[in-house]
Legacy VTK file of the C-alpha trace (Angstrom):
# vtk DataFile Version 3.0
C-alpha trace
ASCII
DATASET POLYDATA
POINTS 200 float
-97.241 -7.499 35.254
-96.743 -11.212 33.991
-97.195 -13.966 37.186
-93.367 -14.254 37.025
-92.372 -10.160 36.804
-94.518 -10.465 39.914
-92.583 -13.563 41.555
-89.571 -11.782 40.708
-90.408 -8.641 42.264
-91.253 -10.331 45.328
-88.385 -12.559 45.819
-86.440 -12.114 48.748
-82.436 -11.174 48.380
-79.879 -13.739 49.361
-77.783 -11.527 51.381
-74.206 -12.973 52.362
-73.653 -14.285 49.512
-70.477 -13.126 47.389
-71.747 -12.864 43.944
-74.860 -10.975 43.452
-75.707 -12.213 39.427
-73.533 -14.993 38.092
-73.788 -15.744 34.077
-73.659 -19.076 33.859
-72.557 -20.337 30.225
-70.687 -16.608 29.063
-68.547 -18.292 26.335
-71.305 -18.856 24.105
-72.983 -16.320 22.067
-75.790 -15.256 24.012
-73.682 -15.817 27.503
-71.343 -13.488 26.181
-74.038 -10.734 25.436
-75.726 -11.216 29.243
-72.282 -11.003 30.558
-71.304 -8.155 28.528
-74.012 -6.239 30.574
-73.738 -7.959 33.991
-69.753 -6.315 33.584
-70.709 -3.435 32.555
-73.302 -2.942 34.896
-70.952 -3.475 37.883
-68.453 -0.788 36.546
-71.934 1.188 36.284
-72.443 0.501 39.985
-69.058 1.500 40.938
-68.265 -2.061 41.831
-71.101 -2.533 44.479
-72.382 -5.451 42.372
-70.665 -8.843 42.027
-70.525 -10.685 38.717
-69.485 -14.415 38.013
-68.762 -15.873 34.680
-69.521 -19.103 34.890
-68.273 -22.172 32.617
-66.344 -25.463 32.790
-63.278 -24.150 31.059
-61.441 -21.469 33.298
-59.072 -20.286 30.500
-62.492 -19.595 28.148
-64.212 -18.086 30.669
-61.691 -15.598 31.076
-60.501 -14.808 27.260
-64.753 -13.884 27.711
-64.090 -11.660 30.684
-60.903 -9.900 28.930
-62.555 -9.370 25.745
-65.496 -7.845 27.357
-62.997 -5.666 29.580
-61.170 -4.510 26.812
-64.581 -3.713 25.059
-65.293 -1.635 27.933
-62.278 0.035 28.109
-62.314 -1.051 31.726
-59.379 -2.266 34.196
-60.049 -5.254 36.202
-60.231 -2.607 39.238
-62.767 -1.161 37.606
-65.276 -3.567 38.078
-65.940 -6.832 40.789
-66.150 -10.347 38.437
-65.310 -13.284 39.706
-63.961 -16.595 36.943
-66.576 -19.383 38.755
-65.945 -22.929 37.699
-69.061 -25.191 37.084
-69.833 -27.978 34.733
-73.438 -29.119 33.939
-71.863 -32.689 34.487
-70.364 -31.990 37.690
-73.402 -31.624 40.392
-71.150 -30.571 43.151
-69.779 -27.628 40.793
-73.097 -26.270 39.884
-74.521 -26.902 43.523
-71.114 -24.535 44.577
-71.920 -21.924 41.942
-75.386 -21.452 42.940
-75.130 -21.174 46.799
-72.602 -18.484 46.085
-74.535 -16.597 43.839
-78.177 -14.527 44.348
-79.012 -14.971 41.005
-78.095 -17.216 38.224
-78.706 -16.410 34.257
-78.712 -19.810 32.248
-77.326 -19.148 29.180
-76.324 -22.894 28.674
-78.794 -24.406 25.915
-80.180 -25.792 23.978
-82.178 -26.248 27.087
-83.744 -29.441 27.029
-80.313 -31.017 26.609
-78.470 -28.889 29.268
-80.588 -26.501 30.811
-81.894 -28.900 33.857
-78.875 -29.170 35.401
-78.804 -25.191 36.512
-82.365 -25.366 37.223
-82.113 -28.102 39.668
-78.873 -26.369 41.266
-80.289 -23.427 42.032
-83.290 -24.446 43.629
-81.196 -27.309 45.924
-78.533 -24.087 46.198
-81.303 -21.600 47.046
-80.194 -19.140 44.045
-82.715 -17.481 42.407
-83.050 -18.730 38.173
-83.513 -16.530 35.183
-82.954 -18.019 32.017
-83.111 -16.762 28.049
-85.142 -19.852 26.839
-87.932 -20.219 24.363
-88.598 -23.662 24.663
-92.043 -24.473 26.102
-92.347 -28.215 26.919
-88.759 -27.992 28.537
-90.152 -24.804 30.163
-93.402 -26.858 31.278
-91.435 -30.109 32.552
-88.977 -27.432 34.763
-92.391 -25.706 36.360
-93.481 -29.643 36.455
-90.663 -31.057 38.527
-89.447 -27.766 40.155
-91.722 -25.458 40.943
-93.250 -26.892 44.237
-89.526 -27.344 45.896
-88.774 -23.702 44.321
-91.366 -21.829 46.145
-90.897 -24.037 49.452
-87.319 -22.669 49.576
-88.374 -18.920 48.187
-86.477 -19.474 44.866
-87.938 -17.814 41.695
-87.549 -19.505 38.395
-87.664 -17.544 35.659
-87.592 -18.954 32.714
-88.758 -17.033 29.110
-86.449 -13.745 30.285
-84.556 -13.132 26.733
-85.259 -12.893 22.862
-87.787 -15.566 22.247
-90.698 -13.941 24.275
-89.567 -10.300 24.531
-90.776 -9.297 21.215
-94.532 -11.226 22.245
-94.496 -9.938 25.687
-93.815 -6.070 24.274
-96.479 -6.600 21.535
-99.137 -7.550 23.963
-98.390 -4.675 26.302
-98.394 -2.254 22.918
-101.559 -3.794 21.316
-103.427 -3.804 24.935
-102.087 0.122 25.368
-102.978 1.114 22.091
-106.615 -0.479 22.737
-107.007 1.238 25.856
-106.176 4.777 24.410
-108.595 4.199 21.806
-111.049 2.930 23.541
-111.886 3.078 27.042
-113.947 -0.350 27.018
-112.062 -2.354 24.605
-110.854 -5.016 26.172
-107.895 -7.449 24.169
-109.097 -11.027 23.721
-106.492 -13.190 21.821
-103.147 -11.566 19.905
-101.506 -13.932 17.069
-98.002 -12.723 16.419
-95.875 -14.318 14.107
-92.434 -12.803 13.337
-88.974 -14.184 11.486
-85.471 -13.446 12.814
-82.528 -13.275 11.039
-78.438 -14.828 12.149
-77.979 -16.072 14.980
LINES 1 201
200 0 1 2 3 4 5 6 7 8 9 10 11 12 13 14 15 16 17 18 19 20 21 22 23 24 25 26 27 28 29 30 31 32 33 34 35 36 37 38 39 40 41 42 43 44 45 46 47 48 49 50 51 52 53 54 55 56 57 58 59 60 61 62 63 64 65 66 67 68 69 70 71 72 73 74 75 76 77 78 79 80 81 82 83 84 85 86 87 88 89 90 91 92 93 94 95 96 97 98 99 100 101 102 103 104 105 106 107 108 109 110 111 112 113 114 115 116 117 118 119 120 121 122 123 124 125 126 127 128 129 130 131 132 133 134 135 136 137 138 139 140 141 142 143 144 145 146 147 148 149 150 151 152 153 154 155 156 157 158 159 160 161 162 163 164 165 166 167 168 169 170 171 172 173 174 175 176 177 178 179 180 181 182 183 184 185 186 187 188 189 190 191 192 193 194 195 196 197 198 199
């Protein structure tokens, strides 16, 4: 388990609050694809779990919400979303989104031009961060000017949670595993992977 998983796992809940995950930045591409789960995973849990779409433009944030509905084949009965209003320009918007909200999934990048913003709201609005980054020295300034205040207030930031680092993190685990079956004394030293995706 990676020192984050491990943060994560030990993270308290924010009970009381009303939205239990809230995607913030669901009309992009890769917003829409975490949100597409966080929905369906509340029809899933028989509406037990709150979602929020987050995003600055009401109206786009919920042709995201119908679409993904309609996807679905779900009613808006079947499942508990909320439309949340916040705008990485607006400090009191994002500081209202993330003291409603357990967790937050940043999905608003690239990240060193917007992603700070969510970071900083979340730890001031005591909301747990997950974000879908692959960008290192942002990664290493947001552990630089956030992590102290984050684990002073029990907030987990965890950044590196999507496509970037999946595919390293799973081929570490595999090589390591493979290693291990092979040999009962190898031990893994260094893994180079280098890999090419393709659209976007």
């Amino acid at each position: 388990m990676t020192k984050a998983a491990a943060f994560a796992a030990a993270a308290k809940p924010n009970s009381g609050r009303p939205i239990d995950i809230c995607v913030f930045g669901c009309t992009g591409n890769a917003g829409r694809a975490v949100a597409f789960h966080a929905v369906r995973l509340s029809a899933q849990q028989n509406s037990k779990l709150t979602i929020g779409l987050a995003g600055r433009s009401q109206p786009k944030v919920q042709s995201v919400l119908d679409g993904i509905l309609a996807e679905l084949s779900l009613q808006p009965q079947d499942v508990s979303v909320e439309v949340v209003l916040a705008d990485l320009t607006d400090e009191k918007s994002m500081l209202e989104m993330t003291q409603r909200s357990c967790v937050v999934v940043g999905c608003a990048g690239p990240y060193g031009r917007y992603g700070e913003a969510t970071v900083k709201a979340c730890v001031e609005g005591g909301a747990h961060y997950v974000d879908i980054t692959g960008e290192v020295p942002w990664v290493e300034r947001m552990i630089t000017d956030y992590d102290s205040k984050a684990k002073a207030t029990g907030v987990t930031l965890l950044p590196f949670a999507g496509y970037d680092c999946i595919p390293a993190e799973i081929g570490m685990y595999l090589a390591g595993k493979a290693l291990q079956n092979n040999d009962d004394e190898a031990v893994l030293g260094q893994i180079n992977l280098a890999f090419r995706n393709k659209g976007g």
